[in-house]
C-alpha positions as CSV (number, residue, x, y, z in Angstrom):
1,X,0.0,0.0,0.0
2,X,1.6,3.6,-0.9
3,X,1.3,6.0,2.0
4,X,-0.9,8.1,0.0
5,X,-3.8,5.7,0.2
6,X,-3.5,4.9,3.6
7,X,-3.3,8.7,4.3
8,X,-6.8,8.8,2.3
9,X,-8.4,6.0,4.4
10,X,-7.5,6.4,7.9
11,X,-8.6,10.4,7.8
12,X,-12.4,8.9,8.1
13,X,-11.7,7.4,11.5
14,X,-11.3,9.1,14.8
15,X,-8.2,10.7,15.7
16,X,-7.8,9.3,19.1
17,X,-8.1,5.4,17.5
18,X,-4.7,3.7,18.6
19,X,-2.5,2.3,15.7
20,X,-1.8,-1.3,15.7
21,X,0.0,-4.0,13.5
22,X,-2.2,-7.0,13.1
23,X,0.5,-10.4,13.2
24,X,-0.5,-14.1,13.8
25,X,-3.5,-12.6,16.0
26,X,-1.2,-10.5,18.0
27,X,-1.2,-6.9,18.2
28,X,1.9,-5.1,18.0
29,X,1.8,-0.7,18.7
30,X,2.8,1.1,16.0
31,X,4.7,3.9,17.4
32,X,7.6,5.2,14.9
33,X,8.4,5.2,11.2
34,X,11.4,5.4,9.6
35,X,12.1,5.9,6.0
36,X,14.6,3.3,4.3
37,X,15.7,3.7,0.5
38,X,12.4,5.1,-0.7
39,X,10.2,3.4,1.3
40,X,8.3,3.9,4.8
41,X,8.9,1.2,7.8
42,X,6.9,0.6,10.9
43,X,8.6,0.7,14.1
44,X,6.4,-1.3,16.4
45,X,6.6,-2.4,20.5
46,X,5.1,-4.8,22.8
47,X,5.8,-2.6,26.1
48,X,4.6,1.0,24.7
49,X,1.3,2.3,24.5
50,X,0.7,3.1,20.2
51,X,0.7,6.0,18.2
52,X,-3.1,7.7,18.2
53,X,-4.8,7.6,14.5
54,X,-3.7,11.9,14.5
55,X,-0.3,11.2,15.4
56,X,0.4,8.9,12.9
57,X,-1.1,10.6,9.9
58,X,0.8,13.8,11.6
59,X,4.2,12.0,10.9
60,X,2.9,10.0,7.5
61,X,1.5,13.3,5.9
62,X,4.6,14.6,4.2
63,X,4.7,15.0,0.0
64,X,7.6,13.5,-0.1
65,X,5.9,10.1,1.0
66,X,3.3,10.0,-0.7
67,X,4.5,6.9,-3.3
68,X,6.3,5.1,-0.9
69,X,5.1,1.2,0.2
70,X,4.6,0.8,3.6
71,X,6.6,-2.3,5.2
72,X,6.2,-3.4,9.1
73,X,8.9,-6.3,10.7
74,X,7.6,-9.1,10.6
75,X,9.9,-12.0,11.7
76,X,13.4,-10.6,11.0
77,X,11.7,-9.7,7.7
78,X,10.1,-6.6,5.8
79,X,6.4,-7.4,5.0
80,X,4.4,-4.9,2.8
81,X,1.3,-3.2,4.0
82,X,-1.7,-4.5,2.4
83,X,-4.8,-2.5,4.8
84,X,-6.2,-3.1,7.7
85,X,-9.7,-3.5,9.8
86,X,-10.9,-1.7,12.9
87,X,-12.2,-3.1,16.2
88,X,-12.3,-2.1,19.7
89,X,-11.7,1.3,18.5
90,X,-8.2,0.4,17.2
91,X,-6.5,0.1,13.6
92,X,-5.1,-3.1,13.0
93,X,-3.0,-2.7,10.3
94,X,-1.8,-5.9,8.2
């Protein structure tokens, strides 16, 4: 997924949703990106609380990002962004 489109779809939710990548039914908090040779990566924890829905957009919402993937770790391994769901007022990313 470019960041661009997820940009587009997370701006319908509400701003204090927490961020979340969705792995093997386990929920990791999203709570930093860094940007890697033209693409975006998801720093995510176990211990800290994650990144509120305006938070993240605040750091994702920068022209220069706009056609890069999106990649979280996943098992000592990049693994693209494809969308995510929402429950229990959370994004789970995935």
């Amino acid at each position: 997924m470019r960041t661009i489109d997820l940009i587009l779809l997370l701006n319908d939710f509400k701003k204090n949703n927490r961020v979340f990548i969705e792995v093997d039914n386990n929920r990791l908090a999203v709570v930093d990106l860094e940007v890697n040779d033209d693409e975006i990566i998801l720093k995510t924890s176990t211990s800290m609380r994650g990144l509120k829905n305006w938070e993240f957009l605040l750091l994702l919402n920068k022209k220069e990002y706009y056609e890069m993937p999106i990649f979280f770790n996943n098992k000592n391994s990049h693994q693209q962004l494809f969308g995510f769901r929402v429950t229990d007022d959370c994004l789970l990313l995935g």
